[in-house]
N, C-alpha and C positions, 0 to 999 in steps of 0.2 A: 268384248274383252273386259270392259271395267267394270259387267255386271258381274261377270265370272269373278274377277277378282272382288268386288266386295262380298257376292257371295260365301266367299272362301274365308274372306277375314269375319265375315257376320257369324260361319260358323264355326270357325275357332274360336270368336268370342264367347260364345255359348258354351264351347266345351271348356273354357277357361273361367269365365262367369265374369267378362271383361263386359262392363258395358259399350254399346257402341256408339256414343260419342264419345268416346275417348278415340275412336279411330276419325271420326267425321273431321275432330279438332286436328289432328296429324297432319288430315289430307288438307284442310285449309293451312295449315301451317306448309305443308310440300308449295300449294297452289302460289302462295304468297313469297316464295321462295328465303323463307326464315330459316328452314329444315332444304339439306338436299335428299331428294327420295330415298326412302329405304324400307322394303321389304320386310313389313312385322307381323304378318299373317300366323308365322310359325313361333313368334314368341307368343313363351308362358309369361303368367301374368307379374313373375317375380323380374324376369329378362324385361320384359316391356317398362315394366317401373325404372330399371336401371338404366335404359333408352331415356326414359324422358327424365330422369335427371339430369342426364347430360345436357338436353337439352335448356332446363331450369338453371344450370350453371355460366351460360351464357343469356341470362335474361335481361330483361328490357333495362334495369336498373344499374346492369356491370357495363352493359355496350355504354350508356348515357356515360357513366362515371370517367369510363377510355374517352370517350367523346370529348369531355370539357376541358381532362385533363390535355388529351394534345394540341385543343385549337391555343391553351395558353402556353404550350411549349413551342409551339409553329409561331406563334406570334412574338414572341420574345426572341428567337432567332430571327424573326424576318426587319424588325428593330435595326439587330446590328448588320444585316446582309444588307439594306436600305442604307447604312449607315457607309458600308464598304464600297456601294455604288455610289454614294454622292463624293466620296476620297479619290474614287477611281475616274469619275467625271473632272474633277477637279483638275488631279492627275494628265488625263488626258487632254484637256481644252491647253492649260501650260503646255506642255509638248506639243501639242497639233500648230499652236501659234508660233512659239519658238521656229519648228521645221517649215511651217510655209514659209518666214523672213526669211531663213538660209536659204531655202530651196529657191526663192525668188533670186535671191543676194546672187547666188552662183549662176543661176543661168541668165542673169541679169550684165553680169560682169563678162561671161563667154560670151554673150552677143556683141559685148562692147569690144571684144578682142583682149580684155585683160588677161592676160596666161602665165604672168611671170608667179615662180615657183613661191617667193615669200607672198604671194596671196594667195594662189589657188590654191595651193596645198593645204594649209591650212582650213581654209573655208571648206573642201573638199570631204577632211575630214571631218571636219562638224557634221555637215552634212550627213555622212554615210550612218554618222554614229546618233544623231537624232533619228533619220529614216529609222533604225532599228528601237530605237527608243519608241518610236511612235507605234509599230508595230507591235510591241508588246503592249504598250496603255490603250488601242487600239482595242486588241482583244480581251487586255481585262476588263476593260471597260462594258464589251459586250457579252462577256460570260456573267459578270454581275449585274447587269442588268435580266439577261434569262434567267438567272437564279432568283432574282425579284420578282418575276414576272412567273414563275415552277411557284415558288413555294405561296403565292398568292392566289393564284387557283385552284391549292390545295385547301389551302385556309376556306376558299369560297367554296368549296365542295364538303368539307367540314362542318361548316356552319348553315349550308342549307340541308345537311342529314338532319344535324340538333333541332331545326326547326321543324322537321318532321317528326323527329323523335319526341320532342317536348309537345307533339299535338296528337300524340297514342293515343290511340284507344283499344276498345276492346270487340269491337267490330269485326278489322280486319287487321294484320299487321301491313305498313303499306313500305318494302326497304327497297325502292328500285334502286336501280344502280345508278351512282354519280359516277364513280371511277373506281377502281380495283382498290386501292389505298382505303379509299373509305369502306368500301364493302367488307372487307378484311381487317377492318381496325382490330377487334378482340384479338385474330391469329397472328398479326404481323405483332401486337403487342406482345404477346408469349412469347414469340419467338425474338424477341431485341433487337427487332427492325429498326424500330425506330433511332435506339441508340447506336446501331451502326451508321443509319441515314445523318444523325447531324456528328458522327464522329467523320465522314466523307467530308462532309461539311467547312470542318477546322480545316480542311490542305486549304482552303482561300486566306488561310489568318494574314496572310503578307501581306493584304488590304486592310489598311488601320482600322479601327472603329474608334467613335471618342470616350475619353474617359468618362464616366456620367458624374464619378465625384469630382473630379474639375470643374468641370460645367456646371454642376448645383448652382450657380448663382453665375449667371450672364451681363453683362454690363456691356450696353453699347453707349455712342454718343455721337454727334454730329455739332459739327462747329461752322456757323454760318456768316459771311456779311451781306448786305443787301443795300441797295439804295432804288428807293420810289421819287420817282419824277411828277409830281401832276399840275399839270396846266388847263386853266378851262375859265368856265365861270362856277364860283361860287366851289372853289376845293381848297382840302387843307391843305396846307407848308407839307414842303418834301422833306423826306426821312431817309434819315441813313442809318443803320441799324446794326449791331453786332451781339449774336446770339449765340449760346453754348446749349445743349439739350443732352439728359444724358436718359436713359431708360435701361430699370430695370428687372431683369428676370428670376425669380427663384424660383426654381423646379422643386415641388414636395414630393411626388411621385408620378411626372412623366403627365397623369394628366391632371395634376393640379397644379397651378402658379400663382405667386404671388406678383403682380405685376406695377409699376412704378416710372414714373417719368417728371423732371426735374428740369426746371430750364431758368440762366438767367440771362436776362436781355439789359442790354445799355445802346440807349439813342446817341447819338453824338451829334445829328440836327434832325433838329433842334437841341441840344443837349440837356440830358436829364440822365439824375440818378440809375443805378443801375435796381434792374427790378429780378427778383427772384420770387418762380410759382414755381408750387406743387402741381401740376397739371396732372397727374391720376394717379392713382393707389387703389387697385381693386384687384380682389381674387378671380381666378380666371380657370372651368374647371371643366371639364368633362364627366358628365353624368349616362351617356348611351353614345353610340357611333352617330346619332342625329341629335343629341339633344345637348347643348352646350351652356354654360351659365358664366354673365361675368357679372360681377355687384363689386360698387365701390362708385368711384370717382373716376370712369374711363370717357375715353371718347368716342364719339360716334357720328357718320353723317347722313340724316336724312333726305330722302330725294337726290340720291347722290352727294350730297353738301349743295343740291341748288336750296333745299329748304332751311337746313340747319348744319351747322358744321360745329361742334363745339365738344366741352365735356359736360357729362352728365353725373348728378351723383344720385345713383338707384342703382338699376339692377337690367338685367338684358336675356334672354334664352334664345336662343337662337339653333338654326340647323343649317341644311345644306338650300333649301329652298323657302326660307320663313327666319325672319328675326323682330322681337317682343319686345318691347322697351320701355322702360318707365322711368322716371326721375327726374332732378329739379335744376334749372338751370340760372344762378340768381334768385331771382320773385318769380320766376313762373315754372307751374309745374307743366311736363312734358311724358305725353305715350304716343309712339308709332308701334304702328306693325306694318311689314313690309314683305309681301308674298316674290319668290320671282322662280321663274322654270324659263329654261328656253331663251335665254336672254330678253325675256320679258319681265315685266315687274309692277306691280301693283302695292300701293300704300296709302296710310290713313295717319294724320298729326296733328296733335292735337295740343297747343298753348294756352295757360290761363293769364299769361298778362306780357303784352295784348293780349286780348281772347282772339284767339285763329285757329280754323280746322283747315287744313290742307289736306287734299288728295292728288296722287300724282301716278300718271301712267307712261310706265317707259317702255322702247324695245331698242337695242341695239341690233344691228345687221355688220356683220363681215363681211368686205368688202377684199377679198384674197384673204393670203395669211398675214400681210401687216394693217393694214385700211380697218378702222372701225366707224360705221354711221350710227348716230345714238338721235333719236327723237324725246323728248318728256311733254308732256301734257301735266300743265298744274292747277288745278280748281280751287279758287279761293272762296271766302263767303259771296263779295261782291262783283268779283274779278277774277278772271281764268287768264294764264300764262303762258309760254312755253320756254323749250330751249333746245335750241338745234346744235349738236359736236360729230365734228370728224378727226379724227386722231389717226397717228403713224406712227405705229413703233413702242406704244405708251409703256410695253413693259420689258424693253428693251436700255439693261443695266450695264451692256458689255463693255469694255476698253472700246473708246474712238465711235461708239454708237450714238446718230442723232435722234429724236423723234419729237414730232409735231402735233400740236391741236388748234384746232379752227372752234369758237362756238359764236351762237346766235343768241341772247337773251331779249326777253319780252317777259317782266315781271313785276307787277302789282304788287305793292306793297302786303296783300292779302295773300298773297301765294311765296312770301319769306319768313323766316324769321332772321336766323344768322344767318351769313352766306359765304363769312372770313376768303372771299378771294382778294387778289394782291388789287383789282381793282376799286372802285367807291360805293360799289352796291349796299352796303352796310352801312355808309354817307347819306346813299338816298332812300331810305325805308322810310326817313322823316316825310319826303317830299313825291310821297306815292310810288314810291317803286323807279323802277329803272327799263332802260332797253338800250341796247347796242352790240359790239362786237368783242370778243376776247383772243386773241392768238400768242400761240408760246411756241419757244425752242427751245429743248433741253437737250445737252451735249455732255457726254462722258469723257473727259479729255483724258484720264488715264483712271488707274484702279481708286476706289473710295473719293472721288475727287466728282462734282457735277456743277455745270456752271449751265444758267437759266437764264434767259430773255425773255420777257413779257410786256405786252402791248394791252392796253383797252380802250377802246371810245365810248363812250357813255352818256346817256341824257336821260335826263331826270324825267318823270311821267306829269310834273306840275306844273311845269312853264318850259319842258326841254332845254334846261339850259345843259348844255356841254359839259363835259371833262374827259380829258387825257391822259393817260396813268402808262409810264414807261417803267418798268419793275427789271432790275438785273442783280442776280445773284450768285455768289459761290460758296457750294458747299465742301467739306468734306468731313468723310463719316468714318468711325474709329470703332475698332471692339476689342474688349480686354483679353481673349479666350480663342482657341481656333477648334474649327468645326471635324479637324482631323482627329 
């Protein structure tokens, strides 16, 4: 049958004076499904030309131009529907908290036999009228979540077309199908698909989104006191400490900032003047979806902060699995690079005074959904380290939430540089390094409000002598701007 048939188009070609690849290219273009089939045996050569203009009018260069433009139209709605689910999250957790107190309150009191009508009634009604409360944030909650999660694998099917498109050639055309939406971009765009899809859209507007001109410049802060305990041999006088920190953000366009943080600290014991530092000023930018850039005066911690914990003023690139670093901290200059996939992680540090190259090898292991085991290996010039943590909870910010870390250090003065924990490790760099134990409790007693416990045993790697470090803190933290 398809000899018959090209026989038939070969000699209508003839009788037309059609060369025949101009049909060969058709059938590749049918095979590749660019074109849906159509019967052109019986066009003359004037009808065939107006055939493949049509085709020419959807060419590779108008699909691309649809292409770019909707992944930045899908993407600036997905912004603010992101925006609606974090108000509707918000939204929701308040209510869901509110209604279990009641709901507990009330069935807590019936068991108790309380029934007189000036409580229950009242309680009663709260109740009924939270329950339905909750059932509406309930579901808006979970429709804006599915609409985040619709229109982001639209985006993802969008942009894995583009990358086929921006890799044509002239070989073959290769348009398999991602999904209908994509395949149809040119037709659903004539026909004002699109702008009916995000005028659907708007019925969600009852879920705020934030203004972006308010927000242009963010301003948080946290307000701290603290006091360190140490007793041992050979540790300094304890400190009592009261600190102000404010940081902050200018948005240029979403993904560039200019970024800032300002702190001043007064000891009261030993008592000394109050100190104010600039602690960073650097621009902070988005260059690709993996490639990030911050230069200035920021901070950063190498080896977790078991090698360096400080600010640096250079420059940083960084992605989702690799981050680049350069810059001076005081007299010594400072580069890592730092690989990790898999909660695995691998780095390279390097100090010119002291001179130190550090290498370190980490993996974390989940232990449930709260428990995390974290192992590090640290290779110094002369001396190799480690440091063993197990943590509970660590990024757990809620009302009334605890969580816990245990760690193990064993660290050569070869395998530090900075180390800024509340303990004296930073004490004993002088006297070869350190080894001992660290444990903490961090407790959210209510919203923006965190109050900390920390313990360290510690002995020097020179003569082991001791020290005791009892660290207790309360913070809390303020922002000028809301996220609604």
């Amino acid at each position: 049958m398809t000899l018959l048939i090209l026989s038939s188009i070969s000699g209508n070609a003839y009788a037309n004076n059609i060369p025949q690849n101009v049909y060969d290219n058709l059938l590749i273009l049918e095979e590749e499904n660019y074109i849906e089939h159509k019967d052109v045996s019986n066009l003359n050569r004037k009808e065939l030309a107006k055939y493949i203009a049509k085709i020419l009018e959807q060419n590779h260069s108008r699909y691309n131009d649809i292409l770019a433009t909707q992944i930045i139209e899908d993407e600036s709605q997905l912004i603010l529907i992101k925006e609606q689910e974090v108000s509707a999250k918000k939204r929701y957790d308040k209510i869901e908290s509110e209604y279990r107190k009641v709901s507990e309150q009330l069935y807590r009191k019936s068991i108790q036999g309380v029934n007189r009508l000036e409580v229950m009634t009242p309680l009663k009604e709260r109740h009924d009228k939270l329950k339905k409360e909750y059932e509406i944030a309930n579901n808006e909650y979970n429709q804006s979540k599915m609409r985040t999660h619709r229109l982001e694998l639209m985006i993802e099917s969008l942009k894995n077309r583009q990358i086929k498109e921006s890799n044509y050639s002239n070989d073959k055309v290769d348009f398999a199908l991602a999904d209908l939406r994509t395949e149809f971009l040119c037709e659903l765009n004539d026909m004002n698909f699109f702008d009916d899809e995000a005028a659907k859209r708007q019925l969600y507007a009852n879920i705020p989104v934030r203004n972006p001109i308010e927000n242009k410049f963010k301003l948080d802060g946290r307000v701290q006191i603290s006091h360190a305990d140490h007793h041992g041999d050979d540790v300094p006088n304890d400190e009592s400490k009261f600190k102000i920190s404010l940081y902050g953000d200018y948005d240029f366009n979403r993904d560039w900032h200019l970024m800032s943080a300002v702190e001043a600290e007064k000891v009261f014991s030993p008592s000394k003047e109050w100190k104010t530092e600039l602690k960073n000023l650097y621009v902070k930018g988005k260059i690709s979806p993996d490639l990030n850039i911050d230069a200035g005066k920021f901070s950063t911690e190498l080896g977790e902060g078991n090698i360096f914990d400080g600010t640096l003023k250079g420059a940083a690139i960084y992605g989702k699995n690799y981050r680049i670093e350069a810059g001076k901290y005081k007299d010594s200059d400072i580069t890592g690079i730092t690989l990790e996939k898999d909660k695995f992680s691998i780095g390279r540090y390097t100090f010119t005074n002291p001179n130190k190259n550090v290498y370190s090898f980490g993996k974390h292991i989940s232990l449930g959904d709260k428990w995390d085991f974290g192992g590090q290996f640290l290779k110094g010039k002369n001396n190799n380290g480690y440091v063993l943590s197990l943590q509970y909870d660590k990024d757990n910010w809620e009302e009334k939430a605890s969580s816990y870390w245990l760690k193990y250090y064993y660290q050569p003065s070869d395998t530090y540089f900075k180390h800024e924990m509340n303990g004296l490790a930073d004490y004993m760099l002088s006297k070869d390094g350190f080894k001992g134990i660290g444990l903490g409790w961090r407790y959210v007693p209510k919203k923006n409000w965190t109050f900390g416990l920390e313990y360290f045993r510690l002995n020097n790697l020179l003569n082991d002598n001791s020290s005791n470090t009892i660290y207790a803190y309360l913070t809390y933290a303020f922002q000028t701007y809301h996220e609604d």
